[in-house]
C-alpha positions as CSV (number, residue, x, y, z in Angstrom):
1,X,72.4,96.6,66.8
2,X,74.0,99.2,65.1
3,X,76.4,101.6,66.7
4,X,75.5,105.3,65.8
5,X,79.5,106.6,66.7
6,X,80.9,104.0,64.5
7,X,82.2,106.6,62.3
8,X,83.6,108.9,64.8
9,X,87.0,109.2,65.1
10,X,88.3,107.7,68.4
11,X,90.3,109.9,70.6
12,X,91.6,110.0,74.1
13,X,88.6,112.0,75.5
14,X,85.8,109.8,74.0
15,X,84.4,106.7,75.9
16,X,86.6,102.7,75.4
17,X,85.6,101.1,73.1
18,X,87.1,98.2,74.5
19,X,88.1,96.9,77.5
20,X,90.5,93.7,78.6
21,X,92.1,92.2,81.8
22,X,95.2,93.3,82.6
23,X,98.0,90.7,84.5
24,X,100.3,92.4,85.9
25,X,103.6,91.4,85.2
26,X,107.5,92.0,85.3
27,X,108.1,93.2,81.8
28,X,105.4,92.7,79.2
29,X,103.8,95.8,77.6
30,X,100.6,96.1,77.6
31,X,98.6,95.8,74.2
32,X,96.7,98.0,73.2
33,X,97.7,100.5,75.0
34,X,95.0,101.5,77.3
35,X,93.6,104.9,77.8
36,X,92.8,104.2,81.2
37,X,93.3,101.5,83.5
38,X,89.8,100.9,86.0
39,X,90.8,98.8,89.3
40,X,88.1,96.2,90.6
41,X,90.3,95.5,93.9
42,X,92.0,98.0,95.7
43,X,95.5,98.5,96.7
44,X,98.9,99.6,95.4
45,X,99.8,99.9,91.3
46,X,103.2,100.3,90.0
47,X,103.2,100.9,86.5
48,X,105.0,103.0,83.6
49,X,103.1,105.6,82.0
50,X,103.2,105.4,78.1
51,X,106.3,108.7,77.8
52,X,107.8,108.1,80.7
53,X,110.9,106.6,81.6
54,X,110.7,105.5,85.2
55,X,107.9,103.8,87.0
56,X,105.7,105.2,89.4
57,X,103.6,103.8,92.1
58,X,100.0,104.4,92.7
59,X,99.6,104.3,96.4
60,X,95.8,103.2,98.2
61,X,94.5,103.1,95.1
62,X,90.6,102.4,96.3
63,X,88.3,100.2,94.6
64,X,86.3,100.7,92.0
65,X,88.4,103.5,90.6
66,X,89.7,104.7,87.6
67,X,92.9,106.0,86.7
68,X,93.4,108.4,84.0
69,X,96.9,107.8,82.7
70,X,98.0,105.5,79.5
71,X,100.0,102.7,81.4
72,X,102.6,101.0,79.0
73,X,103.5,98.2,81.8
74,X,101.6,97.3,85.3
75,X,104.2,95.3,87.2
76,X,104.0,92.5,89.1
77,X,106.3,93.7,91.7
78,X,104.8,96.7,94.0
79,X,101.3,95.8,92.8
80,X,98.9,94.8,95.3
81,X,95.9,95.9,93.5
82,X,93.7,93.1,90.9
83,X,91.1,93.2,88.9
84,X,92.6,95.2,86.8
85,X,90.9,96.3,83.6
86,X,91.9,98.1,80.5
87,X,90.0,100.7,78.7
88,X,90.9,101.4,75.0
C-alpha cells in the first residue's frame, strides 16, 4: 500500500508514525523519543520531560488518554499506570 505523506516532513504536530511499548523503569531513556505517550491503564506516571531537569508526576491519569509532552524517562518508581505506549 503506498503511503501518500511519505514525503512529508515529520514534525511534532503531524500524526506517529510509530508507536512502541514503553516499560517503565528506574533509569533507562526512552528511545526514540516519543512525541507523546498514550496510557492503556490508568493511574499515576512519573516521568522526565525531554528539557527538563527534574521529574514530575502525572497524577489520576485516566485511561485511554494521551499525554502531550516528549517524556525522556517513565520511571518505575511512582508509576502506577501500564499499558503504556509511545507515539513517535
Amino acid at each position: 500500500m503506498a503511503d501518500r505523506f511519505d514525503t512529508q516532513v515529520d514534525s511534532l504536530s503531524q500524526p506517529a508514525r510509530e508507536a512502541f511499548a514503553i516499560t517503565p523503569h528506574a533509569s533507562n531513556e526512552i528511545d526514540p523519543l516519543p512525541k507523546a505517550i498514550y496510557v492503556g491503564t490508568g493511574g499515576n506516571i512519573t516521568l522526565r520531560a525531554a528539557g527538563s531537569a527534574a521529574d514530575v508526576v502525572f497524577k489520576n491519569v485516566a485511561s485511554g488518554q494521551i499525554l502531550d509532552v516528549r517524556a525522556r524517562y517513565i520511571r518505575a518508581s511512582g508509576t502506577t499506570a501500564s499499558d503504556i505506549v509511545g507515539l513517535s
